[in-house]
VEXMIDO-295315 format. One line per field, with one value per residue (C-alpha): residue number from 1; z, y, x negated. Coordinates in steps of 0.05 Angstrom, whole numbers, plus 5000, padded with zeros to 4 digits. Layout:
N
pos	c(NUM, ...)
up	c(Z, ...)
north	c(Y, ...)
east	c(X, ...)
This chain:
449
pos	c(1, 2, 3, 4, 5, 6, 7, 8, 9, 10, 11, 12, 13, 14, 15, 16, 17, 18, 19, 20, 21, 22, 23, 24, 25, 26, 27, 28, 29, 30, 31, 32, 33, 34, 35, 36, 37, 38, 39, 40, 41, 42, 43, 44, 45, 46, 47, 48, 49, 50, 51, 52, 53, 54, 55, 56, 57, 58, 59, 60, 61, 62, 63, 64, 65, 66, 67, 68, 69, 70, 71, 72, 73, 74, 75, 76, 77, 78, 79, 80, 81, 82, 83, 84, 85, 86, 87, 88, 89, 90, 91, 92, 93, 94, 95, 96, 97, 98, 99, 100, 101, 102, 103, 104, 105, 106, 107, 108, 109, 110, 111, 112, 113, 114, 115, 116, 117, 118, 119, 120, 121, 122, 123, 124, 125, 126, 127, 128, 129, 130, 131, 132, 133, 134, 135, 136, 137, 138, 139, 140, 141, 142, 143, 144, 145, 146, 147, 148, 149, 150, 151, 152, 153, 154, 155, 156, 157, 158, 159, 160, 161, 162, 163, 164, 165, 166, 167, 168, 169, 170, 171, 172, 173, 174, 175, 176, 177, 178, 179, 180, 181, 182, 183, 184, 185, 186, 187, 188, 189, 190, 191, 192, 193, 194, 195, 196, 197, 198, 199, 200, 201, 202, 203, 204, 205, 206, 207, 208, 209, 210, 211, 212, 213, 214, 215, 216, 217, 218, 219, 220, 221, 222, 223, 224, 225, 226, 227, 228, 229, 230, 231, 232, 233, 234, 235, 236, 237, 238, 239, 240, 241, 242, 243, 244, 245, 246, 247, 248, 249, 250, 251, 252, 253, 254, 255, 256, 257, 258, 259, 260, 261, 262, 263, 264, 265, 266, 267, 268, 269, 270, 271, 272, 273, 274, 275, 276, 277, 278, 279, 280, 281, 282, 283, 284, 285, 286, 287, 288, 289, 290, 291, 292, 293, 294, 295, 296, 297, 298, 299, 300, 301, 302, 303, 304, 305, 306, 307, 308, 309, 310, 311, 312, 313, 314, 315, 316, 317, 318, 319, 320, 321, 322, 323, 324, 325, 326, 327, 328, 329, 330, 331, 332, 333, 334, 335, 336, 337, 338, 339, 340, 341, 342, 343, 344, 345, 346, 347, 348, 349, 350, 351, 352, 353, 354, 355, 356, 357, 358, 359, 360, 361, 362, 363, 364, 365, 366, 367, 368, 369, 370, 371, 372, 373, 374, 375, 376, 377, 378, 379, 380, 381, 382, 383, 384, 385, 386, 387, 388, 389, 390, 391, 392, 393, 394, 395, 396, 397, 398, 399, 400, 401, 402, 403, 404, 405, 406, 407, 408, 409, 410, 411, 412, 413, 414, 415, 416, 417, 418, 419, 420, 421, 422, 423, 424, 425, 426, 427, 428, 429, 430, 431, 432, 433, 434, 435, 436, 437, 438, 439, 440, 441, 442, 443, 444, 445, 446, 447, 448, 449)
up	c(5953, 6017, 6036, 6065, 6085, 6047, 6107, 6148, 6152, 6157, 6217, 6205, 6127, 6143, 6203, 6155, 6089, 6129, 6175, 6111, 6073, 6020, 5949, 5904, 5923, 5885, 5901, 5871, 5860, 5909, 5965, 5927, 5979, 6038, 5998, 5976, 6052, 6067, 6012, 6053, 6101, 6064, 6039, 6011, 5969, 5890, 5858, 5873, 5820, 5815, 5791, 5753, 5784, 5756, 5812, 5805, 5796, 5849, 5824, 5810, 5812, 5749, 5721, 5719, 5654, 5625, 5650, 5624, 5551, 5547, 5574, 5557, 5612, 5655, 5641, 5687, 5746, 5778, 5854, 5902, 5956, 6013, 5982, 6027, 6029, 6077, 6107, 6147, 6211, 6211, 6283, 6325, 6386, 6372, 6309, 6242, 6243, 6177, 6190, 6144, 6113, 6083, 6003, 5996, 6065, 6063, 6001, 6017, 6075, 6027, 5998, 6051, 6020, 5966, 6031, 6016, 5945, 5941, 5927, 5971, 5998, 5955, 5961, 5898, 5840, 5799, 5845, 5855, 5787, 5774, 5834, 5801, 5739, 5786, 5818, 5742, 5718, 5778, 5783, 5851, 5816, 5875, 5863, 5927, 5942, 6002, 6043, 6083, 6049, 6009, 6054, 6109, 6114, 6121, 6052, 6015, 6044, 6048, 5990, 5940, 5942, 5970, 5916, 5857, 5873, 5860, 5795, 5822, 5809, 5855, 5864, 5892, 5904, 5889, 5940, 5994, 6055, 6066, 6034, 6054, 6002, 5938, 5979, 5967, 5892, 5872, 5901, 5864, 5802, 5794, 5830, 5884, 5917, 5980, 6018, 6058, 6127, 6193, 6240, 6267, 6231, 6171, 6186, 6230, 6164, 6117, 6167, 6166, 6093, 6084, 6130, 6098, 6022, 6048, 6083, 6023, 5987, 5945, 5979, 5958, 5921, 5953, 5941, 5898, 5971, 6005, 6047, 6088, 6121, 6176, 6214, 6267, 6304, 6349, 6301, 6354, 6348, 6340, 6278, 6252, 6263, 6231, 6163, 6169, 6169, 6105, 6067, 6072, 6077, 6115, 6165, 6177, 6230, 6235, 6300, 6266, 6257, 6211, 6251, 6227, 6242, 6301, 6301, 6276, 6279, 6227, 6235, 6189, 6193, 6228, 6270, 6324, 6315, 6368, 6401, 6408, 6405, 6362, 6355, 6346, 6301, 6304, 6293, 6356, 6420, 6492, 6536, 6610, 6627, 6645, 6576, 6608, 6562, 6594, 6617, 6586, 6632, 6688, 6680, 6670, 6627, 6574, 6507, 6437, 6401, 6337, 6304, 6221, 6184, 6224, 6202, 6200, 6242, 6254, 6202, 6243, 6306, 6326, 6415, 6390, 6337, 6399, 6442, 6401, 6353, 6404, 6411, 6476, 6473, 6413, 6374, 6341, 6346, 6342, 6410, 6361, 6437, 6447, 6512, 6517, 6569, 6548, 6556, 6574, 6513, 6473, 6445, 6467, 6487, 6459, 6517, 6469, 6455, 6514, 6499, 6507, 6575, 6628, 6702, 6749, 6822, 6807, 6767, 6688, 6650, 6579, 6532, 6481, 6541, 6567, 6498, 6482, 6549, 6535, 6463, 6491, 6506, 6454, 6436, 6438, 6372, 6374, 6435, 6464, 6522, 6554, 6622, 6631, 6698, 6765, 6831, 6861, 6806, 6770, 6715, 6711, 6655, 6614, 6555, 6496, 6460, 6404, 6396, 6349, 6297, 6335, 6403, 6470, 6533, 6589, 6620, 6684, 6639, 6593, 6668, 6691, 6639, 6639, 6708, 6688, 6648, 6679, 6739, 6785, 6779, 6697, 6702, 6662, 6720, 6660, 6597, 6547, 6489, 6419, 6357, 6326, 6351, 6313, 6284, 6230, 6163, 6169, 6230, 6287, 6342, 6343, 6421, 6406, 6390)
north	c(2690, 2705, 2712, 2779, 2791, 2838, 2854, 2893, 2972, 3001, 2981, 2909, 2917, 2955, 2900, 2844, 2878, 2904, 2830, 2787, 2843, 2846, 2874, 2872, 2879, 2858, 2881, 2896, 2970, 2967, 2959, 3028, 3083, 3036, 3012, 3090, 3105, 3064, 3060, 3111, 3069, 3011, 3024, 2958, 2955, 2958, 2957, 2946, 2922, 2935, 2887, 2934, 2931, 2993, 3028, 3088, 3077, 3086, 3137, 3097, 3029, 2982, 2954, 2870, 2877, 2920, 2867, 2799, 2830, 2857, 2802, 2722, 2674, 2667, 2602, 2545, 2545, 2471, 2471, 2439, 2400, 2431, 2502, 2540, 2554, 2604, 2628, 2674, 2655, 2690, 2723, 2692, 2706, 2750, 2790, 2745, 2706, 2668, 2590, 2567, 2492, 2448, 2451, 2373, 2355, 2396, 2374, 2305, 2326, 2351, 2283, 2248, 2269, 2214, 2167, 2198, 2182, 2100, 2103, 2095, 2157, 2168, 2173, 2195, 2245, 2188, 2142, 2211, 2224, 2138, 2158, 2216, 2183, 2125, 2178, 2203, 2136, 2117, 2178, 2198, 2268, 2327, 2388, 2428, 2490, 2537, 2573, 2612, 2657, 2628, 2679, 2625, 2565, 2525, 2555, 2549, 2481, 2444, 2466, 2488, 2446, 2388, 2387, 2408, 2357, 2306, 2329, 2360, 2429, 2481, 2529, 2596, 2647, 2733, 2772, 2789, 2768, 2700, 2686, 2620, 2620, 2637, 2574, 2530, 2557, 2545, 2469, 2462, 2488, 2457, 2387, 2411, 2346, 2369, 2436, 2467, 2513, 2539, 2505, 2535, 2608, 2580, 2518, 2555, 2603, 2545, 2504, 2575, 2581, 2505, 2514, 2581, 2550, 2489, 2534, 2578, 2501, 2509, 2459, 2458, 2403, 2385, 2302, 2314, 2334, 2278, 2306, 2379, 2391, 2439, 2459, 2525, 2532, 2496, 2448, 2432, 2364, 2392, 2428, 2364, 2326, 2376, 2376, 2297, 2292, 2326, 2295, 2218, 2254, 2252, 2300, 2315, 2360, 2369, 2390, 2434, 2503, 2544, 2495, 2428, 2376, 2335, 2291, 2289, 2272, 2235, 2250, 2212, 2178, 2118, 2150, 2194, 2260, 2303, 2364, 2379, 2297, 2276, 2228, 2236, 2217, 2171, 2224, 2274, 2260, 2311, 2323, 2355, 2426, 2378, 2334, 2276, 2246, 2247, 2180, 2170, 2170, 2216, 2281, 2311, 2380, 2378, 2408, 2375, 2370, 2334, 2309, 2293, 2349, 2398, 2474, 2494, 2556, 2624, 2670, 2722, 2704, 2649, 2658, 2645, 2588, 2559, 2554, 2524, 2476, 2433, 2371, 2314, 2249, 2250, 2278, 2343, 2369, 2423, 2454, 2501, 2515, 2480, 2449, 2384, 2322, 2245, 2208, 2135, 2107, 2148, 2213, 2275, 2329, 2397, 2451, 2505, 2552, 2573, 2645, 2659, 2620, 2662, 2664, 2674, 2673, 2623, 2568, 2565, 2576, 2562, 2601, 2554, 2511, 2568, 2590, 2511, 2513, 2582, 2561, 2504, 2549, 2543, 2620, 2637, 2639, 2653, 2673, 2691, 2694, 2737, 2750, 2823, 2853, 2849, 2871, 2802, 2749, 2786, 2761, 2759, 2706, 2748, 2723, 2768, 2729, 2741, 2712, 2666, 2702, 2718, 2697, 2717, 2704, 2740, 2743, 2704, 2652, 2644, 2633, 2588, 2545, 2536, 2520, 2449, 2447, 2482, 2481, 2547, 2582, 2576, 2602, 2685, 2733, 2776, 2754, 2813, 2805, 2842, 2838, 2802, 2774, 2798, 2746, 2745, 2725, 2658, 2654, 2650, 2682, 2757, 2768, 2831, 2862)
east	c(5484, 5520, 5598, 5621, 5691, 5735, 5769, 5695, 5700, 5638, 5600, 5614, 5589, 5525, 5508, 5516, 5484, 5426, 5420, 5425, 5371, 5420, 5398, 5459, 5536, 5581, 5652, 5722, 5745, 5792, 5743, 5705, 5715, 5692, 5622, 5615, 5612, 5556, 5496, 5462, 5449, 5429, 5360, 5352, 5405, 5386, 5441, 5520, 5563, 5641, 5695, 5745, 5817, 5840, 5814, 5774, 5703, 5645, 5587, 5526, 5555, 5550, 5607, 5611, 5652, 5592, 5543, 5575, 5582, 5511, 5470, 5457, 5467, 5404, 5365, 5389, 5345, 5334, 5349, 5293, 5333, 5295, 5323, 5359, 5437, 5460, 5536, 5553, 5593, 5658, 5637, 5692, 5659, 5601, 5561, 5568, 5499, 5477, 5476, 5410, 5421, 5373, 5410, 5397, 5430, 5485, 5504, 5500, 5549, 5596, 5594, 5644, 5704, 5691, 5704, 5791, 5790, 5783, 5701, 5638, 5605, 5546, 5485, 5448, 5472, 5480, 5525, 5565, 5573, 5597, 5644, 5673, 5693, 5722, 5766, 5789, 5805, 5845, 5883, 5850, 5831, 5845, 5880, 5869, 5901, 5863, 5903, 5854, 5799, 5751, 5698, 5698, 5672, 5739, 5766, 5703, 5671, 5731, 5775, 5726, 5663, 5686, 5735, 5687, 5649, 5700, 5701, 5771, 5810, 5826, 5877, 5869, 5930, 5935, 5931, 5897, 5937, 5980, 6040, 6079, 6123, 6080, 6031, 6094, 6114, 6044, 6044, 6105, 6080, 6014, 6023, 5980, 5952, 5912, 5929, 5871, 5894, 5869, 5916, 5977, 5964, 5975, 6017, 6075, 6088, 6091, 6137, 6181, 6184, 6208, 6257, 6280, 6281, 6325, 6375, 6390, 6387, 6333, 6283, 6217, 6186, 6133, 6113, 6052, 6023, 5979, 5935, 5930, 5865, 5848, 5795, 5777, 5851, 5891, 5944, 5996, 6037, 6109, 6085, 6053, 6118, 6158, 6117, 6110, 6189, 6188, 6131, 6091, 6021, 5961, 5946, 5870, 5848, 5770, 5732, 5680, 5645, 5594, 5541, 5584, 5637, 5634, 5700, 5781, 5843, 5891, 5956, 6009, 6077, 6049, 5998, 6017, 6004, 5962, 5949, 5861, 5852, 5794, 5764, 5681, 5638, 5582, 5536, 5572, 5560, 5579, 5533, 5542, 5490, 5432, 5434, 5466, 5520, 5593, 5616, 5687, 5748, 5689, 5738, 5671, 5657, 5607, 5589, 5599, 5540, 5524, 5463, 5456, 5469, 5442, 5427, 5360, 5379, 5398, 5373, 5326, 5350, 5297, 5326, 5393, 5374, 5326, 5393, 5443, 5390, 5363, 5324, 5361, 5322, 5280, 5349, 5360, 5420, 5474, 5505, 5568, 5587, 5655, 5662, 5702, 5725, 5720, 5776, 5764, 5781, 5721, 5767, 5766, 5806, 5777, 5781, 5753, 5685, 5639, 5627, 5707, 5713, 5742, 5710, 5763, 5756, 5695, 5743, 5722, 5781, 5778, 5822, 5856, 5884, 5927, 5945, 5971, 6013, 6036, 6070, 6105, 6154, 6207, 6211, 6144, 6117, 6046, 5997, 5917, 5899, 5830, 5803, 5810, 5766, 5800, 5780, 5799, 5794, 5734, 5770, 5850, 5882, 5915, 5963, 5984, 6049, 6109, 6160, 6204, 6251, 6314, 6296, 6281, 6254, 6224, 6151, 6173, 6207, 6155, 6114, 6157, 6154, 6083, 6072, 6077, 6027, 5962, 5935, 5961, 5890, 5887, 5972, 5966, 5971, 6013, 6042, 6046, 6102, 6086, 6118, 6059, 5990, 5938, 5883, 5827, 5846, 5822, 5876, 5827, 5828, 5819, 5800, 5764, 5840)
C-alpha cells in the first residue's frame, strides 16, 4: 500500500499511479470525476474501488461497501522483517519519489516513542508488548490527535503508528481542510493527550482560535494536553511561548523528513523555547561538500545527514537514491538535503533544504532564513520567499507575505524591519502582500505557487 494525496489533479495522480505501478485505487466518491479522467492512462490499473459518500458513482468502479459484505477477511499474512514498506515523499521540492524501508528497521524506529511514556525503548515484540501494558497500568496510555493529513509522513508516522504502537488511541477530525477550532473541541471532548502539527501552519491557527474562545469567555479546556509534536515547518519561539503560557506541556519539534529524523528540540516551561535549534542525535552527524564533519563554533555550511535507520532508497530512481544514500567513512547514511551550521556548543541552527537555496549574485541564500526574519515583523502573519531570474542578481530574493487580522504595514516597513536580522545580500529585493500564502496541506511550503 502507498499514500496519495487527495488534494493531486490529474497530472500529479497519473505521475504517482503510473511511478508507484499501481494496480488498485481505492478512493472516496467525492474525488469520482478526477479518477474518471485518468484510467485511460493508467494501463496498469486493475481495478479502482469507491468509498460511497453519497456521491454519484464512477462507471466501472467497485463499490467497498459491496466488497466488505461479500467477502471473508483474507488469512493473516506474517510479515518478514526485511519486507518492504514504502511512502511517498510529499514532493516539497521536486516529483513525489517513494522512500523504500527495511519493515523490521523502521519499525524498530517507530519504537522511540516508548522513550515519552516512563518505559525502555524496546527492542523485541515481546519487551514492546510488556511495555505497552506498563504504559496501561500507569496511566501513560496516548490519545493523539493529528492535525495535518494522515497522507504524509508527519500525520501518519508520528500520530498514528507511533501511537498504535503504544497500544494508544488516535483521533482523526472531518473534513478535508484545517479547522482550529473543531482541533480544540475535539481535545476537549476526548481528553486528547498528545497533538501532532506541522509547525507554524498549524500552530499560528490554533494560537488564533485560543485567543478567540477566551475573548468571547469561553476558554478552551485544554490540560489533558502534554505533549504537541511537530516536524517539516519552521515552529517559531513566540508561538511556542504563547501556547506554553496557557498549558504545562512539552513542546517537541523534530528535524526530520520522508528519509528520517536527525535531531530536536524540547520546548517546555523550564526550557527555553527555540527558533530552528536542535539538538542532534547520536546517530546525525553534518558534513561540509567534501565529507569532512563541521567543527562546532567553524561558522561552516554543511549538510545533515544521519545514519541508523536509513531507507533502502528511491523506488526506480537508483541516480537519485545513489546521491542522497551514501556511504562517508565506512557509514551509510542519509543526505534528506538540509543544510545546517554547528554552533560551538554541539546544536545546530537549521538554515533549510538545498534544492530551494537561492543563488544570488554568487551568495547562497537559503529560503527559510529570510522567511524567519521576514515574520518577525509584528503584522506579518505568514510569508515565502523564492529567487525569481534577474538580469543582475541571476536570482532576486523575493518574499510573498499576509498579514495579521486587522493590521497593516507597508513593503518598506516590513524591509526595514528586517534589516536587522539578515545580512544586506539575503534582505527581499520586493516583498509582495496577499491576502493568504498558499501552502500544501501538510503546511509546507508551496514554492511552486
Amino acid at each position: 500500500p502507498i499514500n496519495t494525496s487527495y488534494r493531486y489533479l490529474e497530472e500529479e495522480l497519473v505521475y504517482l499511479l503510473d511511478n508507484a505501478d499501481a494496480e488498485v485505487l481505492f478512493f472516496h466518491g467525492a474525488l469520482g470525476e478526477r479518477v474518471a479522467k485518468v484510467l485511460d492512462r493508467l494501463p496498469t490499473l486493475r481495478e479502482i474501488v469507491q468509498v460511497d459518500d453519497g456521491s454519484p458513482h464512477v462507471d466501472g468502479a467497485l463499490r467497498y461497501e459491496d466488497l466488505i459484505s461479500t467477502n471473508e477477511p483474507a488469512e493473516r499474512i506474517s510479515r518478514a522483517e526485511d519486507g518492504l514498506y514504502m511512502l511517498y515523499t510529499g514532493g516539497t521540492t521536486g516529483m513525489p519519489k517513494g522512500v523504500m524501508y527495511d519493515v523490521g528497521a523502521f519499525t524498530s524506529g517507530l519504537m522511540l516513542g516508548h522513550a515519552f511514556r516512563g518505559v525502555p525503548v524496546p527492542e523485541t515484540a515481546e519487551s514492546a508488548l510488556e511495555n505497552v501494558r506498563k504504559i496501561h497500568e500507569m496511566g501513560n496510555a496516548p490519545v493523539a490527535l493529528t492535525a495535518c493529513p494522515l497522507m504524509h509522513g508527519t500525520g501518519l508516522w508520528l500520530g498514528a503508528f507511533v501511537t498504535f504502537n503504544m497500544g494508544g488511541t488516535h483521533v482523526s477530525m472531518e473534513g478535508a481542510s484545517f479547522d482550529a477550532h473543531q482541533l480544540w473541541r475535539t481535545t476537549q471532548r476526548e481528553r486528547v493527550t498528545d497533538i501532532v502539527i506541522v509547525g507554524d501552519a498549524f500552530a499560528k491557527p490554533m494560537l488564533r482560535a485560543l485567543e478567540e474562545a477566551e475573548a468571547r469567555g469561553e476558554p478552551y479546556d485544554i490540560s489533558s494536553v502534554k505533549m504537541m509534536i511537530s516536524s517539516g515547518v519552521m515552529w517559531t519561539s513566540a508561538v511556542k511561548q504563547a501556547l506554553l503560557e496557557r498549558n504545562e506541556m512539552a513542546l517537541i519539534d523534530i528535524m526530520g523528513s520522508s528519509e528520517g529524523a536527525m535531531g530536536q528540540n524540547i520546548t517546555t516551561r523550564e526550557l527555553a523555547p527555540g527558533t530552528a535549534k536542535f539538538k542532534l542525535s547520536d546517530a546525525a552527524k553534518v558534513f561540509t561538500e567534501d565529507d569532512r564533519e563541521v567543527e562546532p563554533g567553524s561558522g561552516e555550511v554543511g549538510m545533515i545527514a544521519h545514519t541508523g535507520v536509513v531507507p533502502l532508497g528511491y523506488y526506480k530512481d537508483p541516480e537519485k537514491s545513489a546521491r542522497t544514500f551514501r556511504t562517508v567513512n565506512g557509514v551509510r547514511y542519509a543526505f534528506p538535503g538540509d543544510f545546517a551550521t554547528v554552533e560551538a556548543d554541539g546544536s545546530i541552527t537549521l538554515l533549510g533544504r538545498g534544492s530551494a537555496c537561492i543563488n544570488s549574485g554568487g551568495e547562497k541564500i537559503f529560503p527559510e532564513e529570510v522567511e524567519e526574519a521576514v515574520k518577525l515583523h509584528p503584522a506579518v502573519y505568514d510569508c515565502l520567499v523564492v529567487g525569481v531570474p534577474d538580469e543582475k542578481f541571476g536570482e532576486a530574493v523575493t518574499a510573498v507575505a499576509s498579514l495579521r487580522r486587522d493590521q497593516s504595514a507597508s513593503e518598506a516597513e516590513i524591509l526595514a524591519n528586517s534589516r536587522g536580522q539578515l545580512a544586506s545580500y539575503k534582505l527581499p529585493k520586493r516583498i509582495l502582500l496577499v491576502d493568504v500564502v498558499r501552502r500544501a496541506p501538510n503546511g509546507k511550503a508551496d514554492y511552486a505557487w
